[in-house]
N, C-alpha and C positions, 0 to 999 in steps of 0.2 A: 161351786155349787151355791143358790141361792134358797134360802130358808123362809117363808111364811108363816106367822102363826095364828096371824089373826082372820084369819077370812075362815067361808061359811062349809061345811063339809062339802056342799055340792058346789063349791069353787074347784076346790082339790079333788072331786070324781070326773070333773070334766076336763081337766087336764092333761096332754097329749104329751107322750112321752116315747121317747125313743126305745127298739129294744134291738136284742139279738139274740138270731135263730142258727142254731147250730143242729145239723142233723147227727142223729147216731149211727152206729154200726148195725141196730138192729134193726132198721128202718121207722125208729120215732123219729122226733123232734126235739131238742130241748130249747127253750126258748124264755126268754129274760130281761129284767129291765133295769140295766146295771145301774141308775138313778136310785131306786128302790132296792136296797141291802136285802137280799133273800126274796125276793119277789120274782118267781119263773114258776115252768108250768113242763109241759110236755103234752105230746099230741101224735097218733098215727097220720098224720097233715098237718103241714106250715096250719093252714086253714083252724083246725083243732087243736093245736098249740097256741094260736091267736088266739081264738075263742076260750079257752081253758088259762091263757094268761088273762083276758079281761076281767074274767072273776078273781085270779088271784091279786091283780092291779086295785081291786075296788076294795077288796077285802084287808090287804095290805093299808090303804090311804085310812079307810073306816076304823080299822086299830087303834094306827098309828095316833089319828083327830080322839079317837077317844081314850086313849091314853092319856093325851097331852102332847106329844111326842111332835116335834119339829119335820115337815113335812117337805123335801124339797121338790123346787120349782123344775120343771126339765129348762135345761139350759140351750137345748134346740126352741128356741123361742118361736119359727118357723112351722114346726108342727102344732103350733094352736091357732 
């Protein structure tokens, strides 16, 4: 995994990261973005799993930048 620290918040909000979506038994979603430690969400649809990880994805990077906190790169370099 590769680490950035120095570039600008809106480098690291536009950055395109891999995730995985795992359905449950009760008919959500749970969905995730193994790059980002504790960054997933859940959705009654893939659709609003997606959508409800984008805010946790932004929120998670927006922390992290303002912590200080080492922010990695997705290593699928294809999805940017």
């Amino acid at each position: 995994m590769v680490y950035v620290t120095s570039e600008s918040l809106d480098y690291y909000l536009n950055l395109n990261y891999a995730f995985s979506v795992y359905p449950e038994k009760t008919g959500m979603y749970t969905i995730m973005i193994p790059e980002l430690p504790g960054c997933m969400s859940q959705g009654k649809s893939i659709a609003e799993a997606v959508k409800n990880l984008e805010k946790a994805r932004r929120y998670w990077i927006i922390r992290a930048w303002d912590s200080g906190n080492e922010i990695p790169i997705p290593s699928d370099t294809n999805l940017n």
